[in-house]
SEKOL-793110 format. One record per residue (C-alpha): residue in one letter; x, y, z. Coordinates in pm, whole numbers, plus 50000, padded with zeros to 5 digits. Layout:
AXYZ/...
This chain:
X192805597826735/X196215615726731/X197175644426529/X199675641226257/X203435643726379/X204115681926251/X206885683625995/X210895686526147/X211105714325826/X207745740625926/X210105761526083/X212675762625784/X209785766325503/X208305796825763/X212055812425727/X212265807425412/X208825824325304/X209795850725460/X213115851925298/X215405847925589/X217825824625485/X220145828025774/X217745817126067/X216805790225789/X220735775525755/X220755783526141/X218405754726219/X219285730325933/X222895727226060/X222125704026332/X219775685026130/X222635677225900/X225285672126132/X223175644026270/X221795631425941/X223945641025659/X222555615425441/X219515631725458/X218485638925096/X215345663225222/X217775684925438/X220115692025142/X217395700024939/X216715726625219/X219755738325262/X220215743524835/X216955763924901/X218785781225166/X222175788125005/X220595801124690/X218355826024855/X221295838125031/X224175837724793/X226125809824860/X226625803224601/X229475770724601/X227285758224881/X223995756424676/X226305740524427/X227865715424705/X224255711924840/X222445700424506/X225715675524442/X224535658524765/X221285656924639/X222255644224316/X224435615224527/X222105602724724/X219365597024454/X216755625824486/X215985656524270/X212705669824263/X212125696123975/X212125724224244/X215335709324328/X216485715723965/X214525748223985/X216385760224272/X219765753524153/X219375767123808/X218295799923989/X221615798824178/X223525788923857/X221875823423688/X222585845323983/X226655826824017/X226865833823642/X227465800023552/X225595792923222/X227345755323139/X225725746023494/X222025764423403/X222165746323071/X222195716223256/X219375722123481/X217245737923190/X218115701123010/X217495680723298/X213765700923367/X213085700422997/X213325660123019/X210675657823350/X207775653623159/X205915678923324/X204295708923134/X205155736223389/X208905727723461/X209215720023100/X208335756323045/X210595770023333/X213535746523178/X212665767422818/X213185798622979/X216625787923187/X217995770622845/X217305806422627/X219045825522881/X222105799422926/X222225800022573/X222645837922568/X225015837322829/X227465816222656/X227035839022342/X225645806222153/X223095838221948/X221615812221711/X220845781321929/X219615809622162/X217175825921902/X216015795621819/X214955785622205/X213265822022196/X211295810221900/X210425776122030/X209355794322419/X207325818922260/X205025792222041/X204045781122403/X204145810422574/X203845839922336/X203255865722636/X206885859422755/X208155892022826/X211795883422888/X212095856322593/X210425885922367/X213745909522469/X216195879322465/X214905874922068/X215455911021966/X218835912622105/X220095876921969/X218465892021630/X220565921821697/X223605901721781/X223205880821501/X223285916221273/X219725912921148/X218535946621243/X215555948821054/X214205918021197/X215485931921557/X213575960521493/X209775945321354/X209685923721643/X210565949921874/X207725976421759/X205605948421775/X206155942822114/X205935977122212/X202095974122080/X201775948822392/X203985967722605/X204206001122502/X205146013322896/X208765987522872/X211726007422872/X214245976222777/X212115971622491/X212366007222403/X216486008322443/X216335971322233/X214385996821962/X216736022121979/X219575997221972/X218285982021625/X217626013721471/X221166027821495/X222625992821366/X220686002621053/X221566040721067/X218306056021194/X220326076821444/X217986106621438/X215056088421418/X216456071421730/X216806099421924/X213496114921823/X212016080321936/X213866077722258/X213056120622336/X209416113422266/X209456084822546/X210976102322792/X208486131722739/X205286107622767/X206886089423100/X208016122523308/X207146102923617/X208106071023506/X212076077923360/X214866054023282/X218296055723308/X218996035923045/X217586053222792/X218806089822918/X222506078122898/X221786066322578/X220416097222454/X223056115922570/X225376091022401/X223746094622053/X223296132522082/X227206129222032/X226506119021657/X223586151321598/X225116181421444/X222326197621452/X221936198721834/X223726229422014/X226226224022314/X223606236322544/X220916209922454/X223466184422456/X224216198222863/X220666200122927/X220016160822829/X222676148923055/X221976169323325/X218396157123299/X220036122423319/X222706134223595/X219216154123814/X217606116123789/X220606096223928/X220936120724233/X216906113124303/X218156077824327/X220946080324538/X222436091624889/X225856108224841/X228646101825077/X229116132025307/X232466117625434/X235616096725349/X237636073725536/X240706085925365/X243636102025524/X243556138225465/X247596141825427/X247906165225123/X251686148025009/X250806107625046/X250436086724748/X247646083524642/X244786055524527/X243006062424231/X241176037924064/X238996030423721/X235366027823696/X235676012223356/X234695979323137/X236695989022875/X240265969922976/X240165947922637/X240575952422287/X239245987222284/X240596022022241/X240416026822620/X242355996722665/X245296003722424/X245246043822565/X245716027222906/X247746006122887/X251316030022854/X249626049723139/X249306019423380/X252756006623299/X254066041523416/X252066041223728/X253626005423851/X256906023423892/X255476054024092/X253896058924482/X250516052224342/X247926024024428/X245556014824121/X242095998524145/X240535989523823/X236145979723955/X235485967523604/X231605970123467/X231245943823185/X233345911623236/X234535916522862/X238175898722901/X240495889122601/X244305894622503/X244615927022619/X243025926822995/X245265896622999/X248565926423012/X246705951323198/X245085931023433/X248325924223622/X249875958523600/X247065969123886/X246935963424258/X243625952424279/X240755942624018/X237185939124135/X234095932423951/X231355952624004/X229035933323739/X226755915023982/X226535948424232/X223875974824226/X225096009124212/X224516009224632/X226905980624677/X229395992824421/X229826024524589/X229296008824953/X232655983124838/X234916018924654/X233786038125014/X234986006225222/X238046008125013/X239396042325092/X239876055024774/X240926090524700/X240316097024321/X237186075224144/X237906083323739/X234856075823498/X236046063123183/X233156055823010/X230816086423038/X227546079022852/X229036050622659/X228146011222691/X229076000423054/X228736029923217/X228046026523594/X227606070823667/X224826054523920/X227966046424118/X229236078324078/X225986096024233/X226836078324577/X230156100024559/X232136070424700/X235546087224682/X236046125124779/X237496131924446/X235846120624135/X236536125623787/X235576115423399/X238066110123151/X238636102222761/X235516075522762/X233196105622691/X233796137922509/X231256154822644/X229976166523039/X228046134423256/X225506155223389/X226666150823709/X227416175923992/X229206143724198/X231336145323957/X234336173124047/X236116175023712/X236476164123360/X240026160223233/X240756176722861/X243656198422662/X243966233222572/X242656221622236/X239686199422303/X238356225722511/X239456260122477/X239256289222742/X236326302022715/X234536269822629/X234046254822988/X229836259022973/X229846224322758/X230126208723111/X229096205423405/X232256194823571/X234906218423640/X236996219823353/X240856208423421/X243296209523153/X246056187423106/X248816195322836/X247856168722620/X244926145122672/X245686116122428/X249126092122454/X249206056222307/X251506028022302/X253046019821992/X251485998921746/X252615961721800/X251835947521476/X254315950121169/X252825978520979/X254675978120620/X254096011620529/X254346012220136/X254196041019899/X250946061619854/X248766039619652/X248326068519425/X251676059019245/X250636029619096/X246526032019048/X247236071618894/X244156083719116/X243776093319462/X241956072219696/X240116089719991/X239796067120307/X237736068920654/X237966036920865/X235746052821197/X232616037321265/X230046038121032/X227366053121213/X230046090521281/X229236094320900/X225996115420889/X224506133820636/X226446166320655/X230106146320618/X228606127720328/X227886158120183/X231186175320226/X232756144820098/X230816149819793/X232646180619765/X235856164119796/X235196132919517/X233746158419295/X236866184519290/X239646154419332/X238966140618938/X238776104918921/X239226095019309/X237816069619489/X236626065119875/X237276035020089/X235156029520409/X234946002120599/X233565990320979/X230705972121128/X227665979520956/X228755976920606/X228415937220623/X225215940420721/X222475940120398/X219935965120511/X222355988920672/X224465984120330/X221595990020148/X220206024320334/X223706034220368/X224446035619972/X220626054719946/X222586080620131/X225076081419927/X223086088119633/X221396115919800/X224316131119898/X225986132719527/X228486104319547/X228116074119285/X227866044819497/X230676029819207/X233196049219314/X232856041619708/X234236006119842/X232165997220137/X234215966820287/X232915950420693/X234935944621016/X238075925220990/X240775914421267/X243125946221395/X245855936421120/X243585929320859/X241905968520939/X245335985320978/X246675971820634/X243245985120493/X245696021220556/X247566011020278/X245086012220030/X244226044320118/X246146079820011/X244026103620254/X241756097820546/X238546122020672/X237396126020955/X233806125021034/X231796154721253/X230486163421512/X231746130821665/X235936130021536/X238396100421569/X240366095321807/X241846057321777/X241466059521420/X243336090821393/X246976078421538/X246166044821372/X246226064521061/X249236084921162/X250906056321240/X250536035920903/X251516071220736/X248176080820638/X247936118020674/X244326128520833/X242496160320717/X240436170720991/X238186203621081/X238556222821375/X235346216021545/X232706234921793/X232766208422088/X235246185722259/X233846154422060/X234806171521699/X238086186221807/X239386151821904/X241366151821598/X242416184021657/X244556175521967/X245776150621830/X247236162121499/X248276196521692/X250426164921929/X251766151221642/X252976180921474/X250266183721208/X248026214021237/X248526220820864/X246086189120805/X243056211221041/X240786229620839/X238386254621013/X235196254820746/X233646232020494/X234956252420213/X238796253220364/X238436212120415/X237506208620008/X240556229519913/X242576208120180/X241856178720066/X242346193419678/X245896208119743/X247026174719940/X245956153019667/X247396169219401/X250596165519546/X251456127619516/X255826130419570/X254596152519900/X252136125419984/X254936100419936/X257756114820137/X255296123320415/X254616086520459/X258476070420446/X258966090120762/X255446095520898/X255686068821153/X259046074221295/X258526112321335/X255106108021551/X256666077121711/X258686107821904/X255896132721990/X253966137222225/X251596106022170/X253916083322276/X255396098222519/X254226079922813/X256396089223087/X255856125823074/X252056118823045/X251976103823357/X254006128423513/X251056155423406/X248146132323487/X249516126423838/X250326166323869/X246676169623802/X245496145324050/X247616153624306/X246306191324280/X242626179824267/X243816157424592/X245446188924750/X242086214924613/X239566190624798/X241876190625131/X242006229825093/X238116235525086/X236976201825235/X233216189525046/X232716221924935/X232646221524555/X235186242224368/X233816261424046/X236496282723922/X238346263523627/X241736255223635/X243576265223377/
């Protein structure tokens, strides 16, 4: 008796088991150039493609499948993997739909799990949270679908909820570190900020060996918000974060880029933040200048986050690459291959940071800028760029970088929205209404209870604030709590949610006086405030992230609104409110007289920023590698 005929396809399964796609394609390409109406060879070669990237092929591969009549569920399986890893949710929706309809248990279950995360993808929250419900009734164990329910719970601004299923889950995973950063994540969206920390600092001390990058950056983040912290604790956390990204990566030792001290130069942005975002109207001026000087730009974006406003800066750049779908190996591996001279951080410790990339040291020059005001951690990163103000001499130990000072550090584009400044609204309502439109979660304790202060000595004011948070019930509700501890009557505060950008600016013209929050100041929301003739009372501040303010009222010709104690802020904000015809010739020409300052002044900005690079370029050519520690001043 004969043996069986051995299958044409051993040899491609073998390859494939072993994960070597290419010696897998290499052998079905003659098999389809002499069959190609073979449905079991496609099915291969999707099997193929996926595992290796190709992704258009997989695509092309299961369309051939599809045409001539056979799709097995691992067919469907295969491609939906593809369609995840392509980041194509419509098409993994489609697979998840067409597995959920086989009539089989198991690839019913696996087209559960592709539909909740397709459903995430395309930002569909409640269809997705209700997939996460219906997946974990079968399969309650499901790790991943757990996660994907606390953050569509977050998403969906029910914090509370967020936060119950997550400490459940950390019962049945308590070693999880997503779960722990989903936690965390939920607990500052109802304004448990130091509990928060104090949760994520207690993890990190009971996994020494087994650390997470995640959740150091986002200590270091939320230590931003502590005023109880000193600068030196705040270094110490993000070197602790910067000592664990240099375990986990191997730093370039040399460039590819021509060491000519007078070339132009390519810098480009390690940033997400191109979009409606402060970073994104701060750059925008800036990158407008640098199209009209010897300068190449690359922008490797982190997020994928595109609307209006990466719509004008994307084409203002040479070259835009995602870096989204890269580890931090092949991120810095495409920057090295890419000869650039200057890498610039611009998101520090804040969501979308890649400093991973920055451990590599892909570019002989690397800097952090404006997206952080604090140090990275990081001794790959050469310098941090700040102002006289923001950092005084004498205050360089906050970092870890060397410290180089530009002039100024903030300049913005005008407003392009018709702001109809009106008179103060004091006129007509006869009191004085206090305003602070920062984000919610800058107003600790401490500010509340300086504003106290303020309401009580300022007879019969009010205080507007308004931002993300404030829509939300149980952050509403623990936020007015606060309130009452802190002295205020929750009557005479409006709490009022997000809005659109021209719905929030006109919000300025209810208001007679803005605050500023500490330790963490506004930026943004400082020349916003400027700019709709709101004048902004503001304390000096310790640290770079409380004298943001600082610079920029010093830029706009304002010192006289910086106080440099609680007790000089009170009779600040006392003397400016009694003083309604000041308040109301101050705002008829508020806007035109910062409109010529400094903050606006784009050109010469860029003509400082590119002085500064080009003597970082021409420091590095003058001592090669070796790392320069004496600050420029």
């Amino acid at each position: 008796m004969s043996s069986p005929e051995p299958s044409p396809y051993r040899h491609i399964v073998d390859h494939l088991n072993r994960q070597q796609s290419a010696q897998a394609l290499a052998l079905l390409a003659p098999m389809l150039a002499a069959e190609p109406d073979c449905a079991e060879s496609w099915d291969y070669q999707l099997a193929a493609c996926t595992m290796a990237g190709l992704h258009e092929e997989a695509e092309q591969a299961f369309l051939r499948c599809q045409q001539l009549g056979v799709v097995f569920p691992e067919t469907l399986i295969n491609a939906a993997h593809n369609a995840q890893r392509w980041g194509r949710p419509e098409r993994l929706a489609y697979y998840a739909e067409q597995l959920l309809e086989s009539g089989q248990a198991q690839h019913q279950l696996q087209g559960q799990r592709f539909l909740v995360d397709a459903l995430w993808r395309q930002q569909r929250y409640p269809e997705s949270l209700q997939a996460c419900q219906q997946l974990l009734v079968i399969q309650p164990d499901d790790l991943r679908a757990t996660r994907l329910l606390i953050k569509n719970l977050t998403r969906l601004d029910r914090p509370s909820e967020a936060l119950a299923y997550a400490n459940r889950a950390l019962v049945q995973w308590p070693d999880d570190a997503q779960l722990l950063v989903l936690r965390i994540e939920a607990m500052t969206q109802i304004g448990a900020i130091p509990e928060a920390l104090a949760a994520a600092n207690q993890w990190i001390e009971s996994h020494p060996s087994d650390l997470d990058p995640q959740i150091l950056s986002t200590v270091c983040f939320f230590s931003q918000f502590d005023q109880t912290l000193t600068i030196a604790e705040r270094r110490r956390r993000a070197e602790r974060f910067g000592d664990f990204a240099r375990r986990h990566a191997s730093p370039y030792q040399s460039w590819l880029c021509l060491p000519d001290p007078e070339r132009p130069l390519h810098v480009a942005l390690l940033s997400g933040d191109m979009r409606n975002h402060p970073m994104g109207y701060f750059l925008e001026p800036l990158i407008r200048e640098w199209q009209h000087r010897a300068i190449t730009v690359s922008v490797y974006d982190t997020l994928d986050d595109h609307d209006s406003q990466t719509a004008k800066i994307r084409p203002l750049v040479d070259h835009w690459h995602s870096i989204t779908k890269l580890t931090n190996q092949q991120a810095a591996e495409l920057i090295h291959s890419q000869r650039v001279d200057i890498l610039i951080d611009l998101h520090g410790h804040t969501t979308g940071q890649r400093l991973g990339v920055m451990a590599f040291k892909p570019a002989p020059v690397q800097v952090t800028w404006m997206g952080f005001q604090s140090t990275t951690g990081m001794t790959e990163v050469d310098y941090v760029l700040v102002d006289p103000r923001c950092v005084p001499p004498g205050c360089e130990q906050e970092f870890t970088e060397q410290v180089w000072r530009l002039p100024y550090t903030f300049c913005f584009m005008p407003i392009d929205l018709p702001i109809a400044v009106g008179p103060p609204p004091a006129e007509q309502n006869g009191f004085v209404t206090f305003g602070c439109l920062n984000k919610p979660n800058k107003i600790n304790d401490s500010v509340l209870a300086l504003w106290a202060k303020v309401l009580a000595a300022t007879p019969h004011s009010r205080l507007l604030l308004k931002g993300k948070g404030f829509d939300i019930g149980d952050y509403r509700e623990q936020f007015v709590r606060r309130l009452l501890l802190a002295g205020i009557d929750p009557d005479q505060v409006d709490l009022e949610g997000p809005c659109g950008r021209a719905e929030f600016l006109a919000a300025y013209q209810r208001i007679d006086i803005a605050l500023d929050p500490f330790p963490y100041s506004g930026a943004t929301t400082t020349v916003e405030a400027l700019w709709c003739g709101v004048p902004v009372l503001a304390m000096a501040g310790n640290c770079m992230v409380w004298r943001m303010a600082n610079s920029i009222l010093t830029q706009a010709g304002h010192p006289e609104w910086l106080a440099e104690d609680a007790e000089q802020f009170v009779q600040l904000a006392t003397s400016t409110a009694s003083d309604v015809a000041a308040l109301s010739s101050q705002r008829a020409v508020q806007q035109q007289q910062i409109g010529r300052s400094e903050l606006f002044d784009s050109s010469r900005y860029a003509d400082n920023l590119d002085s500064a690079l080009r003597g970082m370029w021409q420091a590095y050519l003058s001592v090669g590698a070796v790392e320069q520690k004496q600050t420029n001043a």
